[in-house]
C-alpha positions as CSV (number, residue, x, y, z in Angstrom):
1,X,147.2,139.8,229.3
2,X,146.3,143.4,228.4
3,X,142.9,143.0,230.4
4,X,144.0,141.6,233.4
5,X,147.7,143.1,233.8
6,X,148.5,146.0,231.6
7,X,144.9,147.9,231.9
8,X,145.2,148.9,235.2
9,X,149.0,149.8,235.2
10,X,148.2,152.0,232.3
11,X,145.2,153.8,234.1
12,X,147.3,154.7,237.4
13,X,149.8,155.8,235.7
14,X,148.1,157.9,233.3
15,X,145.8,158.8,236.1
16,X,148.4,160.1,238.2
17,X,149.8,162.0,235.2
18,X,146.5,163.6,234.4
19,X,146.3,164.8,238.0
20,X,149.2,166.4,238.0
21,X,148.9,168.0,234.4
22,X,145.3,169.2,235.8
23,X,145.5,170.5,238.7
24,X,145.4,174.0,238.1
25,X,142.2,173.2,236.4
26,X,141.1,171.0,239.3
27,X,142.0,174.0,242.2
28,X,140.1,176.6,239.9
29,X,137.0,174.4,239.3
30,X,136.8,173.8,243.0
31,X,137.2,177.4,243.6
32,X,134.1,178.1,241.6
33,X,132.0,175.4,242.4
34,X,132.7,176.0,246.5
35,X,130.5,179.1,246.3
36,X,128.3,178.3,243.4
37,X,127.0,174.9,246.0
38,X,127.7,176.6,249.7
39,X,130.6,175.4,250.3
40,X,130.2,171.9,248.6
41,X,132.4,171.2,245.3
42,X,132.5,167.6,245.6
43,X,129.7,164.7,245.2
44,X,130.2,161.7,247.0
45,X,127.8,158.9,246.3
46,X,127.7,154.7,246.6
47,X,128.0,153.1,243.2
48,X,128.3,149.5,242.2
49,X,131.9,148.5,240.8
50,X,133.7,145.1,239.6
51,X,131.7,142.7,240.4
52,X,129.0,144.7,242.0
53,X,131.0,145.7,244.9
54,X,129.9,149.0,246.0
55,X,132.5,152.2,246.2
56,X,132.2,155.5,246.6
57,X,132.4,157.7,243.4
58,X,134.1,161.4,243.4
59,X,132.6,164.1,240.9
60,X,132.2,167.8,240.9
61,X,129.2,168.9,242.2
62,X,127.4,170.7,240.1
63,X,123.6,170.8,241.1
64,X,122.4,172.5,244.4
65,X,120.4,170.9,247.2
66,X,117.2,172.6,246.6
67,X,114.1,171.3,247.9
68,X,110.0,172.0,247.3
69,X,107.6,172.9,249.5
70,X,107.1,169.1,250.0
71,X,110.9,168.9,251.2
72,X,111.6,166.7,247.7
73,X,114.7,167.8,245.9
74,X,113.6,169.8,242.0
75,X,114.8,168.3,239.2
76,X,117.6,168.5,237.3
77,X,116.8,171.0,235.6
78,X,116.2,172.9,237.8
79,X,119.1,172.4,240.4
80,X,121.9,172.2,237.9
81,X,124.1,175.5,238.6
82,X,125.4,177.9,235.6
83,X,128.6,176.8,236.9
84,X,127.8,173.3,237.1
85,X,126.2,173.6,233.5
86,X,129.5,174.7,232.0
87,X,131.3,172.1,234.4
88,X,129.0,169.0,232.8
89,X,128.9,170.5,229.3
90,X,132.9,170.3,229.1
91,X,133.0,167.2,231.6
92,X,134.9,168.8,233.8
93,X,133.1,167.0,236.6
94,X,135.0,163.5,236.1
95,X,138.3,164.5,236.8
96,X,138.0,163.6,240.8
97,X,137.3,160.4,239.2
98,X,140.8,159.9,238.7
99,X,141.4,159.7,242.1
100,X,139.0,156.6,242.1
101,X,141.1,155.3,239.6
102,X,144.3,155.9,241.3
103,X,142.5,153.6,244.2
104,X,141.7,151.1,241.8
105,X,138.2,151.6,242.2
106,X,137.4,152.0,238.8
107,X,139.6,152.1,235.0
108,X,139.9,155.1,232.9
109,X,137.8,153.3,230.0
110,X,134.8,150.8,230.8
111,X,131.0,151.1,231.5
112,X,130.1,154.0,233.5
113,X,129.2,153.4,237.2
114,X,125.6,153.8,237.7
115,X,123.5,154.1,240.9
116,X,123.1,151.6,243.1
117,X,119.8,150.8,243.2
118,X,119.9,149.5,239.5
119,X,121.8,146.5,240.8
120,X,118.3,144.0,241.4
121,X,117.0,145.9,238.3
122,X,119.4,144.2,235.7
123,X,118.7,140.8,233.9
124,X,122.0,138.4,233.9
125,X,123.0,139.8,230.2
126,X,123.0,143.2,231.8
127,X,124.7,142.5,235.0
128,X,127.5,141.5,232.6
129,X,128.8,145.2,232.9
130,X,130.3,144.2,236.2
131,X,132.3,142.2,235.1
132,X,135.3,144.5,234.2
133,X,136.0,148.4,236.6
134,X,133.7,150.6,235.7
135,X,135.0,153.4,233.4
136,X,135.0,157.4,233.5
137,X,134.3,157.1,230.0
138,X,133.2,154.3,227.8
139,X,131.8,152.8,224.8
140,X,128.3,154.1,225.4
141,X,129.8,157.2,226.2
142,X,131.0,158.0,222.7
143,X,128.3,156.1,221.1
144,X,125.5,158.5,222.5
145,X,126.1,159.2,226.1
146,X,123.0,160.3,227.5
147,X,120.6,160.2,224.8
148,X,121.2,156.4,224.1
149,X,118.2,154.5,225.6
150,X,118.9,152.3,228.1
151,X,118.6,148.9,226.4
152,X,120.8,150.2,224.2
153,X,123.4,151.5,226.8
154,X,123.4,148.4,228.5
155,X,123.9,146.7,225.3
156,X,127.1,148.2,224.5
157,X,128.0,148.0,227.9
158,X,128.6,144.2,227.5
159,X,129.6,144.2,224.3
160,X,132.9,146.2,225.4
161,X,133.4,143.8,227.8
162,X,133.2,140.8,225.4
163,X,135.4,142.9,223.1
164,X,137.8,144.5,225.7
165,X,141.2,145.1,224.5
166,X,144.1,147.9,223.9
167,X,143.5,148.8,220.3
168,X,139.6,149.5,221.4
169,X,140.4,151.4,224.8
170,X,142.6,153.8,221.9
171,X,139.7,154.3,219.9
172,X,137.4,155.2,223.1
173,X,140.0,157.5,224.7
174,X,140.2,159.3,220.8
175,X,137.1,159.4,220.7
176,X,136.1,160.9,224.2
177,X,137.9,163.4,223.2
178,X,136.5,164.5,220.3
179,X,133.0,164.4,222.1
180,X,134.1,166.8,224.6
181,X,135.5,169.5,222.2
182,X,132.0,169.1,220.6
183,X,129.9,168.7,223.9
184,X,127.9,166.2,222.3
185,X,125.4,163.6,224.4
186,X,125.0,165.9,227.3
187,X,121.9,165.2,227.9
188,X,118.8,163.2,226.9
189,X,116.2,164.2,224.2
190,X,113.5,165.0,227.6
191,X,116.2,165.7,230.6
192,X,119.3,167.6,231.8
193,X,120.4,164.1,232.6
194,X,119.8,160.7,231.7
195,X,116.9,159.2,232.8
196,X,116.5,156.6,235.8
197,X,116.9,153.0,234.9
198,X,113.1,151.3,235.9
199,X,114.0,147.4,235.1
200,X,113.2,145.5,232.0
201,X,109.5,144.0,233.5
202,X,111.0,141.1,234.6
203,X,112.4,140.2,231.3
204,X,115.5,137.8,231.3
205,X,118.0,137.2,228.5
């Protein structure tokens, strides 16, 4: 009942509510970000949702477009702004996401939405993520975020969405918090970011 009724009542509404509480934050972090990227605050991009079905996910932007010599976009690293920085440290980029919520494209709490061309990557245990909207935050996220390996990630992934329910989705929301004050899981032990997903070798389970 809670899973396929009350969860996404709850996340518009509370989606709709954090909009409107954040919007002074949301006009000032657009503000900064517009001339800290040119004239570009916002970061579109495809992503795979419920059942694989692609959407397109809001975020802050907060890496520039530079290129190399070789026309190839830097890393990371190297791209990510000082305002963008502070805008990822405090995860102050996911509240467009809301607005994907509010569309029903994803849920406030579930596995995150990764890039699309992970999809053929996945073994069937895996591809199990799908099979629930994908979430700003989730069980990975406060279990590590971006410095859990990916087998790992992946793991926990299904096992929220063998384990779904209200009481759990309370502990995750409590618990995003706390990671946020505390900034922790920003990045990976080697990158600004987490690391692209390569496949599993042709390993099923």
């Amino acid at each position: 009942m809670y899973k396929s009724i009350f969860k996404g009542l709850i996340d518009k509404t509370v989606a709709l509510i954090g909009l409107i509480v954040a919007s002074p934050v949301f006009i000032l972090v657009t503000a900064g970000l517009y001339f800290a990227n040119q004239g570009k605050p916002f970061f579109f991009q495809r992503r795979p949702g419920m059942g694989g079905k692609i959407f397109p996910i809001i975020k802050f932007k907060t890496m520039n477009d530079r290129r190399g010599d070789d026309g190839e976009l830097h890393s990371d690293e190297i791209r990510l702004t000082p305002m963008g920085k502070f805008v990822r440290k405090t995860s102050l980029d996911e509240i467009p996401q809301l607005i994907n919520v509010l569309k029903g494209d994803m849920s406030l709490i579930g596995p995150r939405p990764l890039l699309e061309e992970y999809l053929p990557l996945y073994n069937k245990r895996q591809f199990r993520r799908h099979e629930v909207r994908p979430g700003i935050t989730g069980w990975a996220q406060v279990n590590g975020r971006n410095t859990v390996d990916w087998p790992q990630r992946f793991e926990m992934d299904v096992w929220y969405v063998e384990n779904i329910s209200f009481a759990l989705d309370l502990k995750i929301l409590f618990s995003t918090f706390r990671k946020v004050i505390k900034s922790e899981g920003v990045s990976s032990a080697t990158s600004a970011t987490m690391e692209k997903f390569k496949g599993n070798g042709g390993i099923e389970v």
